[in-house]
LONU-236109 format. One record per residue (C-alpha): x, y, z; residue in three letters; residue number from 1. Coordinates in steps of 0.02 Angstrom, whole numbers. Each point is the difference from the previous one (the first is absolute). Layout:
// residues N
REC_X_Y_Z_ALA_NUM
...
***
This chain:
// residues 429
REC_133_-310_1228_UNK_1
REC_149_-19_-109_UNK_2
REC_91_-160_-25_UNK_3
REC_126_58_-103_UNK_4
REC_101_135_-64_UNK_5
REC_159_54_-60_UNK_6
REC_74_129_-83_UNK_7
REC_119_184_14_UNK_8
REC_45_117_-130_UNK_9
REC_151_-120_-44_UNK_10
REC_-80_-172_4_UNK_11
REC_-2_-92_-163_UNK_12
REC_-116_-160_-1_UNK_13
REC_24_-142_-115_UNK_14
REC_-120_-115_-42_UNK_15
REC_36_-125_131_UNK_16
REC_-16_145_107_UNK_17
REC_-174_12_-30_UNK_18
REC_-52_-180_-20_UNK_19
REC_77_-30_171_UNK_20
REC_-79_159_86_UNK_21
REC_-164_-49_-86_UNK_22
REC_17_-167_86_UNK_23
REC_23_59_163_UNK_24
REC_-149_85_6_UNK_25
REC_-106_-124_-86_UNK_26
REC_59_-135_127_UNK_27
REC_-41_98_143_UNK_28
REC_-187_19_-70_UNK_29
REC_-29_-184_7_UNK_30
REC_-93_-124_-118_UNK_31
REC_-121_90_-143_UNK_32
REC_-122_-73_-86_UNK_33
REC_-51_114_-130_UNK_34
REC_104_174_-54_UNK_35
REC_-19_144_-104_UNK_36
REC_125_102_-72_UNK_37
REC_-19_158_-49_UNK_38
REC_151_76_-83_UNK_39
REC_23_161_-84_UNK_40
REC_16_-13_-215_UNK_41
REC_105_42_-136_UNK_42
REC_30_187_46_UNK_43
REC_75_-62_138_UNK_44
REC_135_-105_-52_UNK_45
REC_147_45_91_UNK_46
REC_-94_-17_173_UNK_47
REC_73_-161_2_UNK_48
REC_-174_-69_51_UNK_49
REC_-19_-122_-160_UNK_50
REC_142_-95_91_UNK_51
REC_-102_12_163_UNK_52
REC_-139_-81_-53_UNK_53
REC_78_-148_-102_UNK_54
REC_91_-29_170_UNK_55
REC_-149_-23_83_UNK_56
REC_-83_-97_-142_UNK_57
REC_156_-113_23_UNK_58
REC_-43_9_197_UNK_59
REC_-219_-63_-19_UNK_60
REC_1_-60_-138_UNK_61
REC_-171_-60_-55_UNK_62
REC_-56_76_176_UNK_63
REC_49_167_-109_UNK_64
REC_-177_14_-112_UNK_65
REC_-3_170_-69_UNK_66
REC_100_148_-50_UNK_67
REC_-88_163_-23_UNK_68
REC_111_145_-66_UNK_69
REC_-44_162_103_UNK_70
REC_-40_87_-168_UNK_71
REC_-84_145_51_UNK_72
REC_-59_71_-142_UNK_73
REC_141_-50_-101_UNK_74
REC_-24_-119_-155_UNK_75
REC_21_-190_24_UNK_76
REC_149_-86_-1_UNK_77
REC_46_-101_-155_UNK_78
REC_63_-190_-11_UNK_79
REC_171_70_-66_UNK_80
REC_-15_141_165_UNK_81
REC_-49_-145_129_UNK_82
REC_172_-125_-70_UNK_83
REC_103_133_25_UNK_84
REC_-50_71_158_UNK_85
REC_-43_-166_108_UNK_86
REC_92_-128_-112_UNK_87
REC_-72_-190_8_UNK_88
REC_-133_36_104_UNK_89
REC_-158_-87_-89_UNK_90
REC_-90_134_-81_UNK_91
REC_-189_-75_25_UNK_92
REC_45_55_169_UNK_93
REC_-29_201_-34_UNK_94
REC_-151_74_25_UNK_95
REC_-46_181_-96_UNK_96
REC_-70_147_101_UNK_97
REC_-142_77_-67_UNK_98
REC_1_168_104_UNK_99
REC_-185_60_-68_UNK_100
REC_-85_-167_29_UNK_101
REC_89_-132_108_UNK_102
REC_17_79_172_UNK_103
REC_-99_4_156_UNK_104
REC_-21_150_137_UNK_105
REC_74_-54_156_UNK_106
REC_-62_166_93_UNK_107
REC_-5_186_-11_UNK_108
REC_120_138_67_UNK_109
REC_-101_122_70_UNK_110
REC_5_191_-80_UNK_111
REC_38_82_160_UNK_112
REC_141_-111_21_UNK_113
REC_81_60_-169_UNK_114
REC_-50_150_10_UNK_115
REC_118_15_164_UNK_116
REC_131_-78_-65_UNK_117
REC_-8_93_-176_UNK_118
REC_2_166_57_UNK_119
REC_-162_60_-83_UNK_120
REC_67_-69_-140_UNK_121
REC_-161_-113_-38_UNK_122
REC_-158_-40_76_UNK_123
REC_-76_-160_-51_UNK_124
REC_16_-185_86_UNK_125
REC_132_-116_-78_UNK_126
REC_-43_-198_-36_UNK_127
REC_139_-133_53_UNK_128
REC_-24_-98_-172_UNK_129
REC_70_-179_-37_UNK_130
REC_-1_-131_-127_UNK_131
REC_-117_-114_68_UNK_132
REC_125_-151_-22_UNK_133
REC_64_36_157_UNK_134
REC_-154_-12_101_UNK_135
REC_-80_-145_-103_UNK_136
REC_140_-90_-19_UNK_137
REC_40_-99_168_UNK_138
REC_172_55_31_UNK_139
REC_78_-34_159_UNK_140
REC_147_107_-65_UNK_141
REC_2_139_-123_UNK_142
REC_183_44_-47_UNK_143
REC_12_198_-87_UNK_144
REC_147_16_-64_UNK_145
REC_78_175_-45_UNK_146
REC_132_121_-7_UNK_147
REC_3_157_128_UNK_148
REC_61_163_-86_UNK_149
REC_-53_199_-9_UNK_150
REC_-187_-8_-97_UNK_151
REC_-90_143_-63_UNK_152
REC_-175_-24_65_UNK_153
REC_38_-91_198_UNK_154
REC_193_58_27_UNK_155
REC_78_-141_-16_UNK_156
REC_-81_-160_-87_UNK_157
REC_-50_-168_38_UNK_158
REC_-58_-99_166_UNK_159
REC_-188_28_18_UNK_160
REC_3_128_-140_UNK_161
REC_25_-172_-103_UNK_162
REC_-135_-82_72_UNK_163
REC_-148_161_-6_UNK_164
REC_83_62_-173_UNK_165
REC_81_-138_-88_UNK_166
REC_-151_-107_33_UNK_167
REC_-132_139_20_UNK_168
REC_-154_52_-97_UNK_169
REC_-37_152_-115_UNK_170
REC_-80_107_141_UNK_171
REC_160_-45_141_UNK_172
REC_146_37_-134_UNK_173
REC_-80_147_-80_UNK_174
REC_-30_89_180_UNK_175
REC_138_-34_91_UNK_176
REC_104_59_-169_UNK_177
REC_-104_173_21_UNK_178
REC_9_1_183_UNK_179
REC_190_22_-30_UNK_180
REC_19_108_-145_UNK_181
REC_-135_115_78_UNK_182
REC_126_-5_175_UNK_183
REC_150_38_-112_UNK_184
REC_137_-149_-46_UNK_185
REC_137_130_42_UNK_186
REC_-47_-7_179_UNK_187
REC_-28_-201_-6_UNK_188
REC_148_-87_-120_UNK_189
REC_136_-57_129_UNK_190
REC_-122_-11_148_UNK_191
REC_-45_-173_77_UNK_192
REC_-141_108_90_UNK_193
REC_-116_62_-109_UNK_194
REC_-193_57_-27_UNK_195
REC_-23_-156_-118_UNK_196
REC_99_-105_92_UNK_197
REC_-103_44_169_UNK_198
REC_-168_-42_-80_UNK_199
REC_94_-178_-64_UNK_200
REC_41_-38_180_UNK_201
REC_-175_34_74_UNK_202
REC_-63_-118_-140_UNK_203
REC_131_-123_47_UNK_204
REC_-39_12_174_UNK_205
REC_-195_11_2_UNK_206
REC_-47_-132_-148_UNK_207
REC_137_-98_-65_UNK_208
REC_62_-73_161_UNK_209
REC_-70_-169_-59_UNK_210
REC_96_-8_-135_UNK_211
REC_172_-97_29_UNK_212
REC_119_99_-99_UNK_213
REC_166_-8_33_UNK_214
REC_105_142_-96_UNK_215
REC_172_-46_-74_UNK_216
REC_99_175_-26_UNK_217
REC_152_37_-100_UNK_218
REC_114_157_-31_UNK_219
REC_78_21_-137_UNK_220
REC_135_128_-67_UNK_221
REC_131_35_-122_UNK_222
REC_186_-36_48_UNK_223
REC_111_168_-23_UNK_224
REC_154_-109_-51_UNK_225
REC_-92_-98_-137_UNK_226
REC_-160_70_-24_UNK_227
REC_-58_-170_26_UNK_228
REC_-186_3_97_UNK_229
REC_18_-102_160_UNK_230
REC_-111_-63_120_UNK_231
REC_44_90_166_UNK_232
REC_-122_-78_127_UNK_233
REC_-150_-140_4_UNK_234
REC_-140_36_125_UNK_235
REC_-138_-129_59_UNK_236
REC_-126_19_138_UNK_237
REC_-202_36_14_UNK_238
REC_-18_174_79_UNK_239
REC_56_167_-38_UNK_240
REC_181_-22_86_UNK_241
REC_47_-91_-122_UNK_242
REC_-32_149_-153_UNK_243
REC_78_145_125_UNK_244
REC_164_-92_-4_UNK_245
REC_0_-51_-197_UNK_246
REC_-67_203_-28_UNK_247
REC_151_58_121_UNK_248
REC_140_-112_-92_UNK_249
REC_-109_71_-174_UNK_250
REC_40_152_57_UNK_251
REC_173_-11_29_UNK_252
REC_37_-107_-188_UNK_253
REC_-123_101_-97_UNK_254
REC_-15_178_39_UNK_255
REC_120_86_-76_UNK_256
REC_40_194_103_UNK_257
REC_67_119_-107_UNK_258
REC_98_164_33_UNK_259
REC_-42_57_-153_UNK_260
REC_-164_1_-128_UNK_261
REC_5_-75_-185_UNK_262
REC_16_122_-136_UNK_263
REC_-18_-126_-134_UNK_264
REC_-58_-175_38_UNK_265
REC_22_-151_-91_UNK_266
REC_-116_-154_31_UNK_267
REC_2_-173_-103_UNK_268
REC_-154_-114_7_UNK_269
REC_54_-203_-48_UNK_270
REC_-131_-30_-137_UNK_271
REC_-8_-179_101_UNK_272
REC_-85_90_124_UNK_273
REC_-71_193_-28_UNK_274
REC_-124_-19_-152_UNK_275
REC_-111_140_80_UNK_276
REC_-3_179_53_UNK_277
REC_-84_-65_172_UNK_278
REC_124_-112_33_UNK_279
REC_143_114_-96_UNK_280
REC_-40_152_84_UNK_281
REC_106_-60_144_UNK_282
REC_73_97_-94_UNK_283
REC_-56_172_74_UNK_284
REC_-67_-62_178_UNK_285
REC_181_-67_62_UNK_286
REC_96_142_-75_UNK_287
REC_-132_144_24_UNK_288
REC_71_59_171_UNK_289
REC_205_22_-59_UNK_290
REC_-49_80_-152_UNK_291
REC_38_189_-7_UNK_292
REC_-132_119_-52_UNK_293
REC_-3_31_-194_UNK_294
REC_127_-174_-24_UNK_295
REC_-36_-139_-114_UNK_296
REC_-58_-159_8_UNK_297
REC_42_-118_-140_UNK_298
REC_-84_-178_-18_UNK_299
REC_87_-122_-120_UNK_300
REC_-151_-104_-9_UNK_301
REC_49_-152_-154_UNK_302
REC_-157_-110_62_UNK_303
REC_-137_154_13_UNK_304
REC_-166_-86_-69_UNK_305
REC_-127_75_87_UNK_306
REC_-45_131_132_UNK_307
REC_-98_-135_114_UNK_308
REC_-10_-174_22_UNK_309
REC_-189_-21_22_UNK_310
REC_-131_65_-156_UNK_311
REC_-75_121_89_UNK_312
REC_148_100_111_UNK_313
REC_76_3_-171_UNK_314
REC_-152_79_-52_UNK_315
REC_8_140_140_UNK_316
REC_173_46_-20_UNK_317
REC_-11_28_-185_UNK_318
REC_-150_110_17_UNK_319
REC_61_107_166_UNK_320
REC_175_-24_-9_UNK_321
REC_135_64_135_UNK_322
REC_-41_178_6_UNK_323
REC_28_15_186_UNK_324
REC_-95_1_154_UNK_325
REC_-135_137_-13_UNK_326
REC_-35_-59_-157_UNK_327
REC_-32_-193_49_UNK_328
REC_-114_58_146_UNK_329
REC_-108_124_-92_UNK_330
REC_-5_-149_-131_UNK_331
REC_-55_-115_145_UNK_332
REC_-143_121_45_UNK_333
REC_-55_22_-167_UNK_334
REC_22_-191_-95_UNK_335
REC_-112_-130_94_UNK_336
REC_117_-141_-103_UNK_337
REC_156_80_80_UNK_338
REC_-74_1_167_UNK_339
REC_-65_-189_4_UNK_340
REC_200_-27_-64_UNK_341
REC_96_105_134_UNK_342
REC_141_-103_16_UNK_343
REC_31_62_-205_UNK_344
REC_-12_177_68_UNK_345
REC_116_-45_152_UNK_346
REC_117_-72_-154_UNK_347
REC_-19_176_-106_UNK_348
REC_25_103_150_UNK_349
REC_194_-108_56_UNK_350
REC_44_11_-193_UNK_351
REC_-2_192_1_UNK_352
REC_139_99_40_UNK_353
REC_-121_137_58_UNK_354
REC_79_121_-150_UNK_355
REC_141_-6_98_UNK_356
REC_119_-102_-119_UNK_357
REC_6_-67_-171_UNK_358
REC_-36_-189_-31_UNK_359
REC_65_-56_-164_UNK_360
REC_-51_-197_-33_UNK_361
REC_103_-80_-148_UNK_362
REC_-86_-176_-34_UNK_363
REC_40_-122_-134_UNK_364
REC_-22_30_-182_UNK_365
REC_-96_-166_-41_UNK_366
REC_-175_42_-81_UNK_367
REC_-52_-77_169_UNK_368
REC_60_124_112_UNK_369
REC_-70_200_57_UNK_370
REC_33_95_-135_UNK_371
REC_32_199_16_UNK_372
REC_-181_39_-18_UNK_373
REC_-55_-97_142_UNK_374
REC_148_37_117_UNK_375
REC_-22_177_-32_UNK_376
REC_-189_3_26_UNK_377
REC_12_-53_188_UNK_378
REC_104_135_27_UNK_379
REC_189_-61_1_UNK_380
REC_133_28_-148_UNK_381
REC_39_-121_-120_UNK_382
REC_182_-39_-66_UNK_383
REC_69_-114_-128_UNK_384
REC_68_-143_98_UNK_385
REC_144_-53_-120_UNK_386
REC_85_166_19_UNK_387
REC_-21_20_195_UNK_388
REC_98_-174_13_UNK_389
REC_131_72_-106_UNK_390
REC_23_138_152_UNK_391
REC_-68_-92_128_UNK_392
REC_72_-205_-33_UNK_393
REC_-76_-119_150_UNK_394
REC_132_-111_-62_UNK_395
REC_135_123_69_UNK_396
REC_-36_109_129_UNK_397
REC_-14_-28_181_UNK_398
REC_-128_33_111_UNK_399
REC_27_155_84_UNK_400
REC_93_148_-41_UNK_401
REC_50_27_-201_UNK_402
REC_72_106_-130_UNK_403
REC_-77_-3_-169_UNK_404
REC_111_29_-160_UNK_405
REC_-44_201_38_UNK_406
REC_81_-7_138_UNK_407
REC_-171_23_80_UNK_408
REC_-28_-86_179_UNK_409
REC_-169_-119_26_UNK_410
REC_-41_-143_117_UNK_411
REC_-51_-179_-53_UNK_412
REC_-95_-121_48_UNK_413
REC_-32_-174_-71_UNK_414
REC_-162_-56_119_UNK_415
REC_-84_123_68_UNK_416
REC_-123_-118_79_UNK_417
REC_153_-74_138_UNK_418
REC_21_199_92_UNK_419
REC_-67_169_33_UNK_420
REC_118_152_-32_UNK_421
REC_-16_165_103_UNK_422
REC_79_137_43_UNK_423
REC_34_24_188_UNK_424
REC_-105_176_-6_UNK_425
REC_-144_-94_-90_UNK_426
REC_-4_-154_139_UNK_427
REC_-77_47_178_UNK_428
REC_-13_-163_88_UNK_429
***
C-alpha cells in the first residue's frame, strides 16, 4: 500500500515538504510503540534521508530506540559523519552493522529459482540475510529510509535492496553482488526489474513478511538552471508499488539519454564523500554505457585513500585488480579467497572497462592518498591531480557539455552517484 507520494520531473520539495508528507503517512499508521530506523550513511548524503529520519525522531521520540545505518559493507559512520547527516538526533541511539557477524538468515532462495531468473548466469541458492536487530528487537514498525536511483548491482537502488544488502550478511551481499556482475550491469542499471531485484522480492515475500517495514523513498536530481540537487519526489508505502513509482520518477530525473557517446569524460568525486575506488568507481559503472569505444575516462579523485572500505576487499582488489571480466572469473575458479569474497570480484569485474576505454584516476597528493604505483597496479592510469584541475577546474565548469583551453570538447560531471549516462544505441529497455 502506499500512503504517500509525490513527486514529477519538476517538483522541488522543501523541507516542510517532507516533514509534512512524512506526517501524513505516519498518522495514518497509528500509535507505535517501539521503531527502528534504518537509514542509509554518509555516502549517501544528498538522499535527503538524514532529514527523514530526524523528522521522524522528532515524530516518536523516545518510542524511536535505534538507528542502524544500512552499511553494507561500507566502513562505520563517524560522530563528525552522524552530526552532519541526522543533526541533533542523540547519537547513543545508532547502532553499527557488523555484516560478517551480526545478522541472522531469514530463509533461502532456492537455486532453481535464480538460476531462472539469471539466465544461466549462476547456479547456487541465495540467503535473505539481516541484521538480527530487526528480528530481536520488538519493533512494531521498522522505518528504511533511502534514496531510489540507477545502481550497479539491482538496477536501480534502495527499497528491499536496503533491507537484504544494507543490513545483510557476508554470504547475502557477496552473492547477490556476483549474481549481477555475472548477469551483466549493462543489461540491469536503469531497470526497476531485475535478476537481483527478483530474488529480493521472493525473499521479501516468502520470509520477511513479519517484519513491519515501512519504506520512505526519495528522488533526487540536479536542477539544469542552478545545478542545485533537488528532491523531486518522496515515496512511502509497504509493498513493491510503492518502489515501481519512485524507480519510474528515478528514471525520468536520473537517466540521462544521449544522442551521442563521450569522447573524453570528466568525473569529480567530493573528498566528503568518495574516499574509495568501490565507492569512486561510480565513476565507470554510471558512465560506462555513453562512453565511445577507445574514449577517456578521467577521475579527479582529491579524497582517494583506499581501494576498499573493509580490510579484506581492499586486500582482493590490490592483488587482482580490474583487469576485466575473463580475468576475474578465471581468478574466481582458481583463488578459493576470491571465491568466498565474490561480491570483491563482482566489484573488479563493474570497475573494468573491458579494454574498451582508458580509466585515468587522479587522487590527492597527501602522503595519505593512492599513489601512482598503486593506481597503476590495478590496472587504471595515474595522473597528477594538481595539473588535471588546472584543465579540468570543478570550480568552473558545468556539468555537461565543455570546452577545455584546447579547444577540445569533454563532458562533466560533479556526482556521478545521483544518474546513469547512456547512449540511446547502448540502452534497450
Amino acid at each position: 500500500m502506499i500512503y504517500f507520494q509525490i513527486g514529477s520531473a519538476d517538483t522541488s520539495l522543501s523541507s516542510e515538504d517532507l516533514k509534512q508528507g512524512l506526517n501524513t503517512a505516519l498518522d495514518l499508521l497509528g500509535k507505535k510503540h517501539k521503531v527502528l530506523a534504518i537509514p542509509p550513511d554518509f555516502t549517501r548524503l544528498a538522499s535527503r534521508t538524514g532529514e527523514l529520519t530526524r523528522y521522524a525522531y522528532d515524530y516518536y521520540g523516545e518510542k524511536l530506540t535505534d538507528i542502524l545505518p544500512a552499511l553494507g559493507t561500507h566502513t562505520p559512520m563517524t560522530s563528525h559523519q552522524i552530526s552532519e547527516m541526522f543533526g541533533e538526533i542523540p547519537q547513543t541511539l545508532f547502532r553499527e552493522h557488523d555484516w560478517r557477524n551480526d545478522v541472522i538468515t531469514l530463509g533461502e532462495v532456492p537455486a532453481e529459482y535464480i538460476r531462472e531468473v539469471s539466465q544461466d548466469a549462476v547456479d547456487f541458492a541465495w540467503p535473505a540475510q539481516v541484521n538480527k536487530l530487526l528480528v530481536e528487537g520488538g519493533f512494531d514498525l521498522i522505518l528504511s529510509l533511502g534514496q531510489v536511483v540507477p545502481h550497479e548491482v539491482v538496477g536501480m537502488a534502495n527499497h528491499n535492496k536496503n533491507i537484504f544488502v544494507g543490513t545483510g550478511g557476508a554470504e547475502g551481499i557477496n552473492k547477490s553482488h556476483f549474481i549481477g556482475a555475472a548477469f551483466g550491469m549493462e543489461k540491469m542499471m536503469g531497470r526497476s526489474q531485475t535478476p537481483v531485484r527478483r530474488i529480493f522480492n521472493y525473499a521479501s515475500h516468502h520470509f520477511a513478511k513479519h517484519l513491519p517495514i515501512l519504506y520512505i523513498l526519495t528522488v533526487v536530481g540536479r536542477d539544469t538552471e542552478d545545478s542545485k540537487l533537488k528532491v523531486r519526489g518522496l515515496f512511502i508505502g509497504d509493498d513493491q508499488e510503492v518502489f515501481k513509482a519512485a524507480a519510474k520518477l528515478s528514471l525520468e530525473v536520473n537517466f540521462n539519454l544521449l544522442d551521442r557517446p563521450f569522447k573524453k569524460v570528466v568525473v569529480y568525486l567530493d573528498p566528503a564523500e568518495f574516499k574509495s575506488t568501490w565507492l569512486g568507481n561510480k565513476s565507470i559503472y554510471r558512465t560506462r554505457m555513453a562512453i565511445a569505444d577507445q574514449g577517456e575516462l578521467i577521475v579527479l579523485a582529491p579524497g582517494l585513500t583506499e581501494f576498499g572500505e573493509d580490510k579484506e576487499i581492499d586486500q582482493m582488489i590490490r592483488k587482482y585488480g580490474y583487469f576485466g571480466t575473463p580475468e576475474t572469473l578465471k581468478a574466481v575458479r582458481e583463488n578459493e579467497d576470491l571465491r568466498n569474497n565474490l561480491s570483491a570480484a563482482a566489484h573488479l569485474i563493474h570497475g573494468s572497462s573491458e579494454g574498451r576505454f582508458s580509466i585515468t584516476y587522479c587522487p590527492g597528493n597527501e602522503s595519505n592518498n593512492l599513489n601512482q604505483q598503486e593506481i597503476e597496479s590495478v590496472g587504471f592510469k595515474y595522473d597528477n591531480l594538481k595539473e588535471k584541475i588546472k584543465q579540468y577546474d570543478p570550480q568552473k565548469l558545468k556539468d555537461g557539455w565543455n570546452i577545455d583551453s584546447n579547444g577540445e570538447e569533454f563532458y562533466y560531471i560533479s556526482n556521478p552517484a545521483i544518474g546513469l549516462w547512456a547512449v540511446r544505441e547502448r540502452f534497450k529497455d
